[in-house]
Residue, then its C-alpha position, 0 to 999 in steps of 0.5 A: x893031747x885032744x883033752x888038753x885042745x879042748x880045754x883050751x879051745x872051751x877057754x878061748x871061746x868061753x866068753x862067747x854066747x851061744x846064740x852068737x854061733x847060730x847067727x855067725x853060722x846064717x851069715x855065713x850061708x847067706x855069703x856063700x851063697x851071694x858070693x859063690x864062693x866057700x869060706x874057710x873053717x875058722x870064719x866061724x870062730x873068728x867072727x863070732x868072736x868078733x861079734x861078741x866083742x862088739x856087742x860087749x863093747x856097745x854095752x859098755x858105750x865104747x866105740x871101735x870106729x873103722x877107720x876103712x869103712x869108706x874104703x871097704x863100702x867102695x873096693x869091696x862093695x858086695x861083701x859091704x852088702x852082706x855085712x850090712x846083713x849081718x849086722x841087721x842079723x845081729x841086732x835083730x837076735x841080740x836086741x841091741x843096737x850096732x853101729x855101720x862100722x860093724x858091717x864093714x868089720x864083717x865085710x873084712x872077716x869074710x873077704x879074709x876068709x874067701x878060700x881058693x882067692x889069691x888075693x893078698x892081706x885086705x889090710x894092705x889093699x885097703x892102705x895102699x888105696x887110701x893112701x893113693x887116694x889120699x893123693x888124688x885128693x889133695x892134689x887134683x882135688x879128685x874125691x870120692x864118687x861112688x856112682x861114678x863108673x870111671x872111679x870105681x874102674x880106678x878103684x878096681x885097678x888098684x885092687x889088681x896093683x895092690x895083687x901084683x905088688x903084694x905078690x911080685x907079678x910083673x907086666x910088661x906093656x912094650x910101648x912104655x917109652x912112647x907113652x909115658x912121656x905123652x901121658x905127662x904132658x896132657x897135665x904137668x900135675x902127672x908128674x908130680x901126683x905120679x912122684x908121690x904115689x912112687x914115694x908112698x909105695x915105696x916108703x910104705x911096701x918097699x916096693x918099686x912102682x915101674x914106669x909101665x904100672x905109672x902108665x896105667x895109673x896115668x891112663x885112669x888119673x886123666x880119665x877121671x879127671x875128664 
């Protein structure tokens, strides 16, 4: 049986350069380190696989744009950092030229692969912050300012709501049926924006927002707007 495993494992990982491992290997001390934290086992593995496919594929001229990189540059910046050096990493002992969506790519490896974090499935985070954001935008005209503090509490807000939805957690504020309706009146935008981030969580998790996760996105919308 451990034959065969081998077997099978030298097959998966055969396209993979040695050299590549090395590399993967310091970038995983160098975000152990920044971040105090352990990385699971299968880090390794799966971003040297990762890598070895996006070398191949700047070789070959073919472009894997990431469409979050935005999203993951704001809401998980310190990880950004690390995949920025991870990639200079890489084109410095590859010899070979890779694009920025790459350290974002390496951002996500290593924020799926924190171990003890309850965070939930980075993918659904970063639907759910773009498609709230998508919102703002559109009809507030409220866009992306990554130096401003109000935003990038807001974004980290979301972060937490994306946690309680994913996971069931439920809070309970007390002072909702005072609020809410007060909250509504400072913009009449409120209840329409409010409508349609209930719509898209709905349409896209199947998951009811309450009122009290309404007033806390209502708090920040009104901040953020001045």
């Amino acid at each position: 049986i451990r034959d065969r495993f081998l077997q099978k494992y030298e097959q998966i990982y055969s396209h993979i350069e040695s050299g590549i491992f090395p590399i993967v290997e310091q970038i995983q001390k160098y975000a152990q380190k920044e971040l105090e934290c352990v990385l699971s086992p299968q880090f390794v593995f799966a971003l040297a696989d990762h890598i070895a496919f996006a070398v191949e594929r700047q070789k070959n001229k073919e472009l894997m744009p990431n469409l979050m990189l935005q999203e993951i540059k704001l809401l998980y910046n310190r990880e950004y950092r690390i995949g920025e050096y991870g990639r200079r990493l890489v084109e410095k002992e590859m010899q070979i030229k890779l694009p920025d969506d790459e350290a974002g790519y390496i951002a996500l490896h290593i924020v799926n692969s924190r171990t003890g974090d309850t965070s939930v499935d980075v993918n659904n985070v970063l639907v759910l912050t773009n498609g709230i954001l998508k919102i703002l935008e559109a009809d507030m005209g409220i866009g992306c300012r990554e130096d401003d503090f109000e935003y990038n509490r807001f974004l980290a807000h979301l972060k937490f709501l994306a946690r309680r939805i994913f996971t069931g957690e439920q809070i309970r504020l007390g002072i909702i049926e005072d609020l809410y309706p007060r909250l509504l009146e400072r913009d009449p935008r409120l209840v329409q924006v409010l409508g349609k981030i209930k719509k898209f969580i709905f349409e896209t998790f199947d998951y009811e927002l309450s009122d009290e996760e309404a007033v806390y996105l209502a708090i920040h919308i009104l901040r953020l707007k001045g």
